[in-house]
C-alpha positions in Angstrom: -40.3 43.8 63.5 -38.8 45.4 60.4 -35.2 44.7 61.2 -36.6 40.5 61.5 -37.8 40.5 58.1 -34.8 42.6 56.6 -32.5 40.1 58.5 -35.0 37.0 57.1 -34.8 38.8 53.1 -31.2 39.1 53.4 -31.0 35.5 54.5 -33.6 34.5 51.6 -31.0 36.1 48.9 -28.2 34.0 50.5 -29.6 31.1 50.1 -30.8 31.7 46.3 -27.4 32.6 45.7 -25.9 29.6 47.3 -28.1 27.4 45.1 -27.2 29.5 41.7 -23.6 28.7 42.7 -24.3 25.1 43.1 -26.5 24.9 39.9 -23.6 26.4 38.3 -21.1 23.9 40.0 -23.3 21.6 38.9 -23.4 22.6 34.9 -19.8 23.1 34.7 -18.9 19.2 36.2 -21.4 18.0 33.9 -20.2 20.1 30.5 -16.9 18.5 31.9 -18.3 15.0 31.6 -19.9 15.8 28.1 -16.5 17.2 27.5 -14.7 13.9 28.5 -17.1 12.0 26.7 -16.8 13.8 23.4 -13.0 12.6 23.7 -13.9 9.2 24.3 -16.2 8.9 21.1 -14.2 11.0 18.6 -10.9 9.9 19.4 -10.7 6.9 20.4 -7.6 5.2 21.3 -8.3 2.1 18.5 -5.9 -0.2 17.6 -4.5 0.1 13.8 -5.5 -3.5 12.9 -9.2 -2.6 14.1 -9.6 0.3 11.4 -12.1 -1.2 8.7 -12.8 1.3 6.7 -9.4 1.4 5.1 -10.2 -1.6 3.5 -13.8 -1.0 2.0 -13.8 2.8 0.8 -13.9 1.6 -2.8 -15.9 -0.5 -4.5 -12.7 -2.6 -5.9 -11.4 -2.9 -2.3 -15.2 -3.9 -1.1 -14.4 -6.5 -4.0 -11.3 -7.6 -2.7 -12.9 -8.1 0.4 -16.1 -10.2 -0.7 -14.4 -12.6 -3.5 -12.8 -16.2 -3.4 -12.9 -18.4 -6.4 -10.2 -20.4 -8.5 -11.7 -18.3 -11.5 -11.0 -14.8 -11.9 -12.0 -11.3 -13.6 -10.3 -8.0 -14.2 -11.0 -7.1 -10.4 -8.0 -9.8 -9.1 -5.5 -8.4 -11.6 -3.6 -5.1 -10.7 -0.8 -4.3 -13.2 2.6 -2.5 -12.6 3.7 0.2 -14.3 7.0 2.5 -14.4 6.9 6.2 -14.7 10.4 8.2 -15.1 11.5 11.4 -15.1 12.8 11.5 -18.5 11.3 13.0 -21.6 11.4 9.3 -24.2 9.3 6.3 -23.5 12.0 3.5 -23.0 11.3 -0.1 -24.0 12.6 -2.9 -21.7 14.5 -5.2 -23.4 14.8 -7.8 -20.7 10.9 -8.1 -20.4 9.2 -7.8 -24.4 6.5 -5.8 -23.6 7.3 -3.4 -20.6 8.1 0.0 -20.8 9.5 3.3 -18.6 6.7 5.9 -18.9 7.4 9.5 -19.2 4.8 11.6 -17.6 3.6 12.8 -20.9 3.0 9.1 -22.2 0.6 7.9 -19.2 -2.7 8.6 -20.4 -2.0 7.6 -23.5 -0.4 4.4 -22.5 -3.4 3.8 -19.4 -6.3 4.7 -22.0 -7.0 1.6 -23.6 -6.2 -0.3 -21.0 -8.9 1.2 -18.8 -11.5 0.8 -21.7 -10.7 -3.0 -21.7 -11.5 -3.2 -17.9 -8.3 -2.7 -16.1 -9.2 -1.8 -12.5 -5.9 -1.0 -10.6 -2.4 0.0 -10.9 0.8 -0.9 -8.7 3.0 2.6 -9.7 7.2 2.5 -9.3 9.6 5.4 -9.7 12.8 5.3 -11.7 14.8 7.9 -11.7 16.3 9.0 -14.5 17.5 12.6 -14.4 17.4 13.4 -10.8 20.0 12.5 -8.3 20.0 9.6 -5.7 21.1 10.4 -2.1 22.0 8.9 1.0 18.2 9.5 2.3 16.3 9.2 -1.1 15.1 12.9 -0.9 13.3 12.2 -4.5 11.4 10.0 -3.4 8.8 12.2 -2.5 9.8 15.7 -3.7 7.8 17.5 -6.0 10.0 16.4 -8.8 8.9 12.9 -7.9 7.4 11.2 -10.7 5.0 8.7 -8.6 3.7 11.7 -7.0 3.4 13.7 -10.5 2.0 10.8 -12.1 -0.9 10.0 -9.3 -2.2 13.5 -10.4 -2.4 12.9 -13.9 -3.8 9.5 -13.4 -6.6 10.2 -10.6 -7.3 13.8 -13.7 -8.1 11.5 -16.5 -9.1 8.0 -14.6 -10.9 8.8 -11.6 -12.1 5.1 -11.0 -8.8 3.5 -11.5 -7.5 2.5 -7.9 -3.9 3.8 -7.7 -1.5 1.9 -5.4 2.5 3.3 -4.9 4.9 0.7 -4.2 6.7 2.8 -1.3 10.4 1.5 -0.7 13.7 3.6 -1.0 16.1 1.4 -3.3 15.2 3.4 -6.1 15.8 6.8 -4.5 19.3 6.1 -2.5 22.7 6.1 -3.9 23.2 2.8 -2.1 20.3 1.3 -3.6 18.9 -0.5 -0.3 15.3 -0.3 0.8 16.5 1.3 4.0 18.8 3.9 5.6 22.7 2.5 6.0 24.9 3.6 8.6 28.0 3.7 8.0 29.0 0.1 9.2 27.1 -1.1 6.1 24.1 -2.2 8.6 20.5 -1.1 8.1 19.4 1.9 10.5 15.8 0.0 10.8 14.3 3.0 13.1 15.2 5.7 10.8 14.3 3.8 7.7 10.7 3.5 9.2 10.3 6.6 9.8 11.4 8.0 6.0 9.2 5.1 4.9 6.3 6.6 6.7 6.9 9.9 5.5 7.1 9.0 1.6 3.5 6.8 2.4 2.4 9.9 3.8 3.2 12.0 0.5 2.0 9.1 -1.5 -1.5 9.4 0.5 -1.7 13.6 0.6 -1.0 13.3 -3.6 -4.3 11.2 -3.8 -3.4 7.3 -3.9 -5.9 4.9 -2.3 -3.2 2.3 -1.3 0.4 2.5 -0.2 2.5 -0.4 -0.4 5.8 -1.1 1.7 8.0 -3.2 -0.1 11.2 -2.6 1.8 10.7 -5.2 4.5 11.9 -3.2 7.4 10.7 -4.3 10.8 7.5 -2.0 12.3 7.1 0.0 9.2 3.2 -0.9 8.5 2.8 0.0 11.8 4.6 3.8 10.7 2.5 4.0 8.3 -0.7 3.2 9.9 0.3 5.6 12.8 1.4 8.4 10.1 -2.0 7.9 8.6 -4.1 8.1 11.4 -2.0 11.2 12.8 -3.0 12.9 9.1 -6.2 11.8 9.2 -5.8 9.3 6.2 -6.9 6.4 8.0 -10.4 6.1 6.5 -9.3 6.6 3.3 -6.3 5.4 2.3 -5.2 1.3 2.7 -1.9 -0.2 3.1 -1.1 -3.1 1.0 1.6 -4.9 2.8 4.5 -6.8 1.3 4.2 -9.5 4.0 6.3 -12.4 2.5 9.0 -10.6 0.8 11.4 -13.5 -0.4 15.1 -12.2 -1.0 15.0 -14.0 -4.4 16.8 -14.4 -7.6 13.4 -13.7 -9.7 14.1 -10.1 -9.1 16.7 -9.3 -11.9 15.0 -7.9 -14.7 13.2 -5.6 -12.3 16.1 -4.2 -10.5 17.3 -3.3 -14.2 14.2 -1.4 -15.1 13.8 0.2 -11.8 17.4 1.1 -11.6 17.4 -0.2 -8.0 20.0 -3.0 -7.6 21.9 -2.2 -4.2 25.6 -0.6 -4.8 27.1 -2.9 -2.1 26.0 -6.1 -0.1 22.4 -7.9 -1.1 19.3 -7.7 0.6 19.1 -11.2 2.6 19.7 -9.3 5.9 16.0 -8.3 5.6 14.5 -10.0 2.9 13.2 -13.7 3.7 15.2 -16.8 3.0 13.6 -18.8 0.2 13.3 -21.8 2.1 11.4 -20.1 5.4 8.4 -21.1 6.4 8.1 -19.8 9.3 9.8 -16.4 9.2 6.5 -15.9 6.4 3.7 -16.7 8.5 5.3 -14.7 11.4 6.2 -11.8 8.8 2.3 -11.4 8.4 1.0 -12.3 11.4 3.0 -9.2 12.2 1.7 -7.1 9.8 -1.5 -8.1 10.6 -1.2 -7.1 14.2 0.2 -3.4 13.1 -3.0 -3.2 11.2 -2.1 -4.0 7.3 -5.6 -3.6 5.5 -4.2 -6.5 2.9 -1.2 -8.5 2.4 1.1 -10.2 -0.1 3.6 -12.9 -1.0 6.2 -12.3 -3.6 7.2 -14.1 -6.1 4.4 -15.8 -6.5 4.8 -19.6 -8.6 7.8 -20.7 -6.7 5.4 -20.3 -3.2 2.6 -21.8 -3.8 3.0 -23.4 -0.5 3.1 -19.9 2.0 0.7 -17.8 0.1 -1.9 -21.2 1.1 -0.6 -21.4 4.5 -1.2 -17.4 4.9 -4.1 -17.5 3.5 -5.5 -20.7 5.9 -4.2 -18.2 8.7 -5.4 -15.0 7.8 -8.4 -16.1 5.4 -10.2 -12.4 6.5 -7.4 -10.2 4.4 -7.3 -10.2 1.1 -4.0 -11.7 -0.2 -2.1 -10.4 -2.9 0.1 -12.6 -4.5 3.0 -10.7 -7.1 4.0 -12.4 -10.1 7.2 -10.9 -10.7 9.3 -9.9 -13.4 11.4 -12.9 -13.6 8.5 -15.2 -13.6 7.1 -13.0 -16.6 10.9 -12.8 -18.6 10.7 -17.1 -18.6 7.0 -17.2 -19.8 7.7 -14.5 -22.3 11.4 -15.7 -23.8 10.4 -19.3 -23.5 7.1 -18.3 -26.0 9.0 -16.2 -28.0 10.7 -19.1 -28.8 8.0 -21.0 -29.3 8.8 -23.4 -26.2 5.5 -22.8 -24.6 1.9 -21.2 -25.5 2.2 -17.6 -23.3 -1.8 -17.6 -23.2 -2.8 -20.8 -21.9 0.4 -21.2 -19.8 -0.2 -17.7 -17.9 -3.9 -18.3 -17.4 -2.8 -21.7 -15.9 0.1 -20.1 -13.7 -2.7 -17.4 -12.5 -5.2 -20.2 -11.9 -3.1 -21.6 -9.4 -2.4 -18.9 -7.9 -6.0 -18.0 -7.2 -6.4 -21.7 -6.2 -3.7 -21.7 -3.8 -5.7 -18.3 -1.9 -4.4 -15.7 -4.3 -7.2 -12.5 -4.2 -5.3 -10.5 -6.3 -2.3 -11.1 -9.1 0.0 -8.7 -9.7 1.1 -9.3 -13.0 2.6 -8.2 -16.3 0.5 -10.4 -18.3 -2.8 -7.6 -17.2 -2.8 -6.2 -20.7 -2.6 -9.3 -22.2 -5.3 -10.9 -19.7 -8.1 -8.4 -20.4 -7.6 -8.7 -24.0 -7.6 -12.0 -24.5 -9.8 -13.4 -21.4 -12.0 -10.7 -20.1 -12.6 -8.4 -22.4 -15.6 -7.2 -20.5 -17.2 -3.8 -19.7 -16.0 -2.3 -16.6 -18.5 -2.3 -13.5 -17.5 1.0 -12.3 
């Protein structure tokens, strides 16, 4: 009788233990599901073009996002500056007016302009002391004075949105906007992937928007990728140069920026200036590889695509760049009294904004705020 009930406790134990070990089956396969679940909520595999909150971290981008009106206010200017590596301010002689920066001149220059409203910046880097190289290693070394000059501008103006023009004609000896081989043909693969890495530096030195310019084919997509890989995504936007025209408005630009290519032009990647439909699929593209905002430069002579983009894409906000040959005419032809500069830029920027125009990027800024909207800033 004693050796039944030993027999019937021993079978009692194996049992409880059979059913710990399934309990604890059990709790592992479901701390595997919460597991499995965990990766499906944090990291999610989302498309580029569905990240919003690179577009609407700011209050000026929530603004760019919210407004459409033929009128405008400091909000749909952003101005472009030049900062340098060298020690003197340098006037621009081509375009009365515009000068290279030296570091030690930004706040200074920046200061009253942000007291009269101004509420974004479109920074470029000349180089004037360092070397140029085949890969454009400046462009986002330590020396670099875009990255040098988004920490002094994000010290003393913490509200003023920063955007970096990111191409590498300024920073290669061959003054393209890509990587050449040695055929003279653009390396497009590589050159995205140095494009992405100077957005990335752009983005870890503290500017809210990074801007492609150099019209190579995937590159907001690099970016975007290179973003989300750093975890930049949420807070940094990319401003696309959609409709990038390979136009003859460029000159006095490629002077100041020091930029013009050594050999060959740049209408194997810039648009023709008579396409239509090269534009509309140029954004359309970029809107697929998840741009947060687009553009179309220069801005009078296409009146026409930056309405059909905007009809197509009426959800971004457009940027339209009003570029330094359109601002040489308007200034030399009212220095010589040919045209009133005031009333003739506020009609050329009307237009724009009538034709779908979100944003100007102008030259005219300063003379914008002081004239027109000499208002208090909203934040």
């Amino acid at each position: 009788m004693l050796q039944i009930k030993e027999v019937n406790k021993e079978e009692k134990v194996k049992q409880i233990q059979e059913k710990e070990e399934e309990e604890e089956e059990e709790n592992i396969d479901d701390a595997r599901s919460i597991v499995t679940l965990k990766n499906i909520i944090y990291t999610p595999n989302l498309k580029a073009k569905h990240i919003l909150h690179s577009g609407i971290f700011h209050p000026l981008l929530q603004e760019w996002q919210s407004k459409s009106s033929n009128n405008y206010d400091a909000f749909n200017l952003m101005y472009p500056i030049f900062v340098t590596d060298a020690e003197n301010i340098e006037i621009v002689k081509s375009m009365p007016g515009v000068y290279r920066l030296p570091l030690c001149w930004i706040v200074s220059f920046l200061e009253p302009l942000v007291k009269e409203g101004l509420k974004s910046i479109l920074v470029f880097g000349v180089l004037k002391n360092l070397s140029k190289d085949v890969d454009g290693y400046h462009a986002d070394s330590k020396y670099s004075p875009v990255i040098q000059a988004i920490g002094i501008i994000k010290d003393y103006f913490p509200n003023l949105v920063i955007a970096c023009d990111v191409c590498l004609c300024s920073y290669t000896s061959l003054g393209h906007c890509g990587l050449v081989r040695g055929d003279g043909s653009i390396d497009n693969n590589a050159s995205i992937k140095r494009i992405a890495q100077i957005a990335l530096a752009y983005a870890n030195a503290g500017a809210h928007i990074v801007a492609p310019s150099d019209m190579m084919d995937g590159r907001v997509g690099a970016i975007k990728n290179i973003l989300m890989d750093n975890d930049l995504s949420h807070k940094v936007a990319v401003l696309s140069y959609s409709a990038k025209f390979a136009s003859s408005f460029y000159g006095p630009f490629r002077k100041v920026s020091n930029s013009a290519p050594l050999m060959g032009d740049r209408k194997r990647y810039q648009l023709p200036p008579g396409s239509t439909g090269l534009a509309l699929r140029a954004a359309a593209r970029d809107v697929e590889e998840g741009a947060d905002m687009l553009m179309v430069k220069p801005g009078l002579p296409y009146l026409d695509i930056i309405k059909r983009i905007k009809d197509a894409h009426p959800e971004y906000p457009l940027f339209v760049y009003q570029v330094s040959g359109e601002y040489a005419m308007l200034r030399h032809a009212a220095d010589k009294n040919i045209i009133k500069l005031l009333e003739t830029v506020h009609e050329t920027i009307s237009c724009m904004r009538r034709a779908g125009a979100d944003c100007i990027i102008t030259y005219f800024t300063p003379l914008l705020l002081k004239a027109w909207l000499n208002k208090p800033a909203k934040y």
